[in-house]
N, C-alpha and C positions, 0 to 999 in steps of 0.2 A: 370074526366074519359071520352074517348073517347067515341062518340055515336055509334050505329049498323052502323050505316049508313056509316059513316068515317071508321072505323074499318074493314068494307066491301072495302070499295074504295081502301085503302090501299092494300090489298091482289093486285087488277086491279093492282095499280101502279105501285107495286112490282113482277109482274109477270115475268119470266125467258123468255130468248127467245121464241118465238115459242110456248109458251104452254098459251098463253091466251084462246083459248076457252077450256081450261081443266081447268083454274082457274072460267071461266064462269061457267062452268058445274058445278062444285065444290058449287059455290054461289047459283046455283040455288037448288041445291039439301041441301041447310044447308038453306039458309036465302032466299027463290023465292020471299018475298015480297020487296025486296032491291034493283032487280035486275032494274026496271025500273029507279029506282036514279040513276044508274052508267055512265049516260051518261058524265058529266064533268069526270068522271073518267077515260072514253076511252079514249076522250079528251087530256086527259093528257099525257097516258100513249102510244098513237098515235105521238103523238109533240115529245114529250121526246125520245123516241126511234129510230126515225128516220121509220115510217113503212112506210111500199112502198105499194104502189096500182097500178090496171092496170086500164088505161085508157079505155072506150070504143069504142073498135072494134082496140086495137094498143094491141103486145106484150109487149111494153119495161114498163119498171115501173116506177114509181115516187115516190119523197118525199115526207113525209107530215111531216110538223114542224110547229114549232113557227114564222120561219124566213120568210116561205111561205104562210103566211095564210094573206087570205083577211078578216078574219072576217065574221060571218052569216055559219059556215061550207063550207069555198069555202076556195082552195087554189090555187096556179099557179106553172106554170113547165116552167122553163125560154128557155129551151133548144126545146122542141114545142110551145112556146109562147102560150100556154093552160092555161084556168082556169077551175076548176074542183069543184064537189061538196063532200065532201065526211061521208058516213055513220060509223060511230067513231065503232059501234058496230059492225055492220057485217065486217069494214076495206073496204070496195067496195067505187071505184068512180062513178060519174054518171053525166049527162047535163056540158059536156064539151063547153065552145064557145071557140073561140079568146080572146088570152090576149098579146099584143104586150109587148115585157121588155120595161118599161119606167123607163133608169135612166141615167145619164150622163155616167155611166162607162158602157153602153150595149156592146162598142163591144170587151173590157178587160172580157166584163161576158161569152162574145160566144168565146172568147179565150182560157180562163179560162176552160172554158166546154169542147172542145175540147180536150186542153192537160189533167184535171184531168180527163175525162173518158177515154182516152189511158192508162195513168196511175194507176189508181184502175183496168182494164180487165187485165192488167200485171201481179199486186201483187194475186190480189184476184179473185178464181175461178167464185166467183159471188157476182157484188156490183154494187150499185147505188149512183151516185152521183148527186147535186144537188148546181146549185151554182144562188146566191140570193142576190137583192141591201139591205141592212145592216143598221143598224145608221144612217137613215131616210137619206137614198140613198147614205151618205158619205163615206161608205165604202161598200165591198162587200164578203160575206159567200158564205163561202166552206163546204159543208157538202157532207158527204162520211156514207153509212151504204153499210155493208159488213154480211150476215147471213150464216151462215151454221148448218143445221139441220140434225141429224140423230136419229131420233127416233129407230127407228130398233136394233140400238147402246145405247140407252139410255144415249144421249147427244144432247146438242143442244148448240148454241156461234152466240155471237154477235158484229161488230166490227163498231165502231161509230167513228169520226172520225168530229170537230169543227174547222175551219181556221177562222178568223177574218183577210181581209187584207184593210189597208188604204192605196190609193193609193195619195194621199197627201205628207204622211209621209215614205211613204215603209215600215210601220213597219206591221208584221203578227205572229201574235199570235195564238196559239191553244189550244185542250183539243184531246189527243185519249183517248176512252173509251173502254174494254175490258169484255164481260161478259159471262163465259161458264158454266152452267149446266149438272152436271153429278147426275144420279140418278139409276144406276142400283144395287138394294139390297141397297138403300142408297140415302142420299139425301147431296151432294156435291156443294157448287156454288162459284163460283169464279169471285167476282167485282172490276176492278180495272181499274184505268187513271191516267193519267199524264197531266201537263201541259207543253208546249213549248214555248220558243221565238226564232221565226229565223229571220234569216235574206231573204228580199225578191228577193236579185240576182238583184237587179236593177229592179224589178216591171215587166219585161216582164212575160206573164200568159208560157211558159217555166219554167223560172228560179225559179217563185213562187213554180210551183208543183215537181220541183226537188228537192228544198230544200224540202218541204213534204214528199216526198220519200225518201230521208234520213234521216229523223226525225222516223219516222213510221219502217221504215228498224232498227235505232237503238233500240227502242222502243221492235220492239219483239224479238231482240236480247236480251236486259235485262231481258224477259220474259223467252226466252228459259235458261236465264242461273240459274233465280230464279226456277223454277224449276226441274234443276238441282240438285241446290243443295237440294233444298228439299226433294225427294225421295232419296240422297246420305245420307242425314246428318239427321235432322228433324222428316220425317217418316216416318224412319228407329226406331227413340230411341221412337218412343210411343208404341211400342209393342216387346218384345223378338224374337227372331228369333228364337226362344227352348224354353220350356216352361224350369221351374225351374230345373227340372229332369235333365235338358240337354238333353234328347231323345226327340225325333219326336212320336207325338200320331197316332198310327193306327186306324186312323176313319175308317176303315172299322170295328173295333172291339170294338169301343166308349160302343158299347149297350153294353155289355158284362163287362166292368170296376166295379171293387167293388173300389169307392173312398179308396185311400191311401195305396191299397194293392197290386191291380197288377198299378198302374200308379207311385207308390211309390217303388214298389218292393218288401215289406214288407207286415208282416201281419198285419190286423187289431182284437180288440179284442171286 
């Protein structure tokens, strides 16, 4: 059997976009004595999701991952040669110095950086990208988080987005990840990714993030068309469109129904 402790973390892990400090709340008000354990749990659920922080005293944002992390809570941002500290819980950065990119492929990574941050401010109204030396500097990551929140709306979506390129081989590989929460009168989520193999265009940081952009362009094309059919086909047949009667019930006059007699037509005895 799972401990409090894990069984806590878990919720962390699994939290939907955007609403971690409502699943913090949540933990504090069920289990308060748990909540200092959760630190490897932000940890986690920081790397994994791709969260962005702001630098101090800069607008733009940053990554925080696995790909980027020095170890000790410090990660770097290749594209301001910055190293950062960052606080897992509150999600805030802090004691910024210099961190020069040191890797053979630096200036494929400020290539890189340029064309894939023209290209995500294209697709997506607002995303961050972050690209990082790889397979102990042999190859180099792409990493793309893309949020869109609207609480007010009772939804929130997260668009993730993994390149692995060897510039060796030209081979580049990936993962898009997909995850929207809907919750109004209801609790709805929808987790999904794919994997990819493209081809690199010949290694120029253009031709890489074009092929991406076709990849990703197909990708929500398969999206938009699964749910398609879904609301056409799917769930449409988990409920009647007419109750048995075949007539439409006047909720305005619900309260007033005697079961089987006026909703049936009939008397009851």
């Amino acid at each position: 059997m799972a401990s409090k402790q894990s069984t806590v973390a878990s919720f962390v892990e699994a939290a939907p976009p955007g609403e971690l400090s409502n699943v913090v709340a949540d933990i504090k008000a069920l289990a308060p004595s748990e909540v200092q354990s959760l630190e490897p749990a932000f940890k986690k659920y920081n790397e994994e999701q791709y969260t962005t922080v702001k630098l101090p005293g800069s607008s733009e944002t940053v990554l925080v991952s696995a790909y980027n992390s020095l170890g000790n809570g410090r990660y770097f941002d290749s594209a301001s040669q910055t190293s950062f500290e960052v606080d897992h819980a509150s999600q805030k950065a802090s004691s910024p110095q210099q961190h020069p990119t040191d890797s053979q492929h630096a200036d494929l990574i400020r290539s890189l950086q340029k064309s894939f941050s023209a290209a995500a401010s294209e697709h997506f109204p607002s995303s961050t990208v972050g690209i990082f030396p790889a397979e102990s500097h042999s190859a180099v990551a792409l990493l793309l988080v893309a949020n869109k929140y609207s609480p007010q709306n009772f939804w929130n979506g997260r668009w993730r987005s993994t390149y692995i390129l060897n510039p060796s081989s030209n081979s580049l590989t990936g993962t898009i990840k997909v995850d929207v929460h809907y919750y109004e009168d209801g609790n709805v989520r929808m987790s999904t990714s794919k994997k990819v193999e493209l081809s690199s265009g010949g290694g120029s940081a253009e031709a890489v993030v074009r092929e991406i952009a076709k990849a990703e362009n197909k990708f929500q094309e398969e999206l938009n068309r699964a749910f398609t059919t879904l609301a056409e086909g799917s769930f449409k047949g988990l409920r009647r469109q007419l109750p048995v009667t075949r007539q439409r019930v006047e909720w305005e006059k619900i309260g007033g129904y005697r079961l089987g007699q006026d909703i049936g037509g009939g008397r009851t005895k």
